[in-house]
C-alpha angles and dihedrals in degrees: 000000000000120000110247110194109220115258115252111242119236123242119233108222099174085069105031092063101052090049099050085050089058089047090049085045096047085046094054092051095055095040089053096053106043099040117056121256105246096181088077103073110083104147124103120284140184150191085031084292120143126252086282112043103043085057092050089053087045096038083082109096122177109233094223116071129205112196110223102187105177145021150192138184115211124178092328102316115106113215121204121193140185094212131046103277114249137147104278099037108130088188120222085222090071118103090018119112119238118206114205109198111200104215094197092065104010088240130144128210113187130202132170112225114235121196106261125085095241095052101065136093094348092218083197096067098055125100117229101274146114110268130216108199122216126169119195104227118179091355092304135112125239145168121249111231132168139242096240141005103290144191111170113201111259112271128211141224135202132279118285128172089335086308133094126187124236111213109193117174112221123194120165128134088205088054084111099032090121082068089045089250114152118179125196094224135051094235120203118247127172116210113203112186118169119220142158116284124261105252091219095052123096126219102192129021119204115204099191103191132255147027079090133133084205093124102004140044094244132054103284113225089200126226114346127207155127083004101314137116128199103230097035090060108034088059099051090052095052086063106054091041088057092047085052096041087045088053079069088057098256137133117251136190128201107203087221128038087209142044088222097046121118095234125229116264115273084238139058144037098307093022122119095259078059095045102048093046083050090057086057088226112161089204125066113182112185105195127201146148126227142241128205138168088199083065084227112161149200144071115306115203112194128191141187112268096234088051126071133240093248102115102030092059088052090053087043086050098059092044082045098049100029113033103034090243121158120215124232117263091207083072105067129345096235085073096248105129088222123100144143134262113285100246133205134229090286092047090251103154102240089209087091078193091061096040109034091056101050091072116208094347093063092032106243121198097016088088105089137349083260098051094044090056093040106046104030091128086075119032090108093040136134107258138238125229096241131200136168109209109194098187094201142299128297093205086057105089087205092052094045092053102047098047082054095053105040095020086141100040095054091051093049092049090048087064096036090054093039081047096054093039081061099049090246130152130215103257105020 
């Protein structure tokens, strides 16, 4: 008998369709009422807290207010102020203590504002959280708020151990208003998340001196003496401070490729001051050697004037320890090496390399026509720490010598000193 394959059966599809869209319809439903809804919250929430609980850890006001009114960030050290900053404020907020209360772990870091810009609110030594700021003025306790809503653009840290930190103020009195919370005040609140570091983004930026048209129409060589020529020398040792400094995991920019490269102007759109703020660094080292006809001697540290001394002397510390170097004696007559910018009338820094690179809290382009046509990019800028670091004189036969002699030890050192100043550890 012949073999009769079995006939296929045809699939209804006119019934099948409607019944696996039952089936979908009858799983959503159950799905919607046995699992929360979690498209419902849409308010504001913190310290990775649901709707509710984050209002219930801002609903806490304290009765007593304290108007903050301005703000800069220079380096990585965050300035509050009670009066719009210029160049003559003595803020009443100098001298006061601020308490920062982290919600998301009730705990309080203090720290008393001094009056330069780099000795504020130390973003690096805050934990990720969500701060509720306090002062203590005339032995009360009140809550910092803000003149108007607010919502500052994050700002970065450097690199530490692979991680950098992002600090964003927040001041807003609707911030609640999904839970139909008003308050009567824009309270300040500083947000601190910890994330991994832009690639692209650079931590420390080296100037080396010379091949520039900065003060003359040609490319200036620098100072010139016993053998020794500025910016020979002062590049070679940028690159040896950013091997070291990169040994400490950070990112680090030399202003020229080549020794031999006609660097870019300090000022204007493409000079080295835009660069250096494009490349979002919070350091800014400016190197250089002296000259001198009176055969005076030493390292000489300068700072901005509305900065303090703080980390120079410890750079100057660690060539002093553990180098042998003396420091020059023309900076500061307590024999420190270490000194701030020479000011004019209107408190500008002269040094453009100290002031043009501090942003708004050392007032860049306002200091001349030039400048202010110049620079206008960054007037309202974040600021870089700045520092000029002049490593001796080549006129001085002692200071010759010895830089010949321990070139790459007083780089390295340099970096090591700038390293430990910044809490950093070789590898991470």
């Amino acid at each position: 008998m012949a073999y009769a394959p079995k006939q296929k059966r045809k699939i209804r599809w006119k019934l099948v369709i409607p019944l696996l869209l039952l089936i979908a319809l009858i799983l959503y439903a159950i799905v919607t009422v046995l699992l929360p809804d979690t498209d419902d919250e849409h308010g504001y929430t913190i310290c990775g807290l649901n709707e509710e609980e984050s209002a219930q850890l801002l609903n806490k006001q304290n009765a007593q207010i304290y108007e903050i009114q301005d703000y800069t960030y220079y380096g990585e050290s965050l300035g509050l102020y009670t009066d719009t900053y210029d160049t003559e404020s003595n803020d009443e907020l100098v001298g006061k203590t601020l308490q920062l209360h982290n919600l998301c772990n009730d705990k309080v870091a203090t720290m008393t504002i001094d009056a330069d810009v780099d000795l504020k609110i130390s973003l690096s030594d805050l934990e990720p959280g969500f701060y509720e700021i306090t002062v203590i003025d005339d032995l009360v306790e009140k809550q910092l708020v803000y003149k108007e809503t607010l919502e500052s653009e994050p700002f970065t840290t450097i690199r530490r151990n692979k991680q950098v930190k992002h600090a964003t103020l927040i001041a807003n009195k609707d911030l609640l208003q999904d839970k139909g919370i008003h308050w009567k005040e824009n309270y300040l609140y500083l947000q601190v998340e910890s994330g991994k570091p832009d690639e692209d983004v650079v931590d420390v930026y080296l100037d080396p001196y010379g091949m520039n048209t900065d003060f003359q129409y040609v490319p200036d060589e620098g100072s010139s003496g016993h053998g020794l020529k500025e910016y020979k020398e002062t590049y070679e040792a940028a690159q040896i401070i950013k091997k070291q400094l990169e040994s400490y995991g950070l990112k680090v920019e030399i202003s020229r490729a080549d020794v031999d490269e006609t660097a870019a102007p300090a000022y204007g759109e493409d000079g080295r001051f835009a660069q250096a703020y494009e490349s979002g660094a919070r350091y800014y080292i400016s190197l250089r050697m002296n000259q001198s006809e009176m055969n005076l001697g030493g390292v000489e540290i300068w700072h901005s004037a509305h900065a303090s001394s703080v980390l120079g002397r410890q750079i100057m510390y660690g060539l002093e320890k553990n180098l042998g170097m003396k420091a020059s004696t023309y900076v500061n007559p307590d024999g420190s090496g270490v000194g701030p910018s020479y000011v004019d009338k209107q408190y500008f820094d002269n040094n453009i390399y100290l002031r043009e690179t501090g942003g708004r809290a050392t007032f860049a382009a306002m200091y001349s026509e030039l400048s202010r046509e110049e620079n206008a990019s960054f007037k309202d800028a974040n600021g870089m720490h700045a520092l000029e670091i002049d490593f001796g004189y080549v006129t001085n036969s002692e200071d010759a010598a010895f830089w010949k002699a321990h070139k790459e030890e007083i780089a390295k050192q340099v970096a090591d000193s700038f390293a430990e100043a910044r809490g950093l550890k070789k590898g991470k």
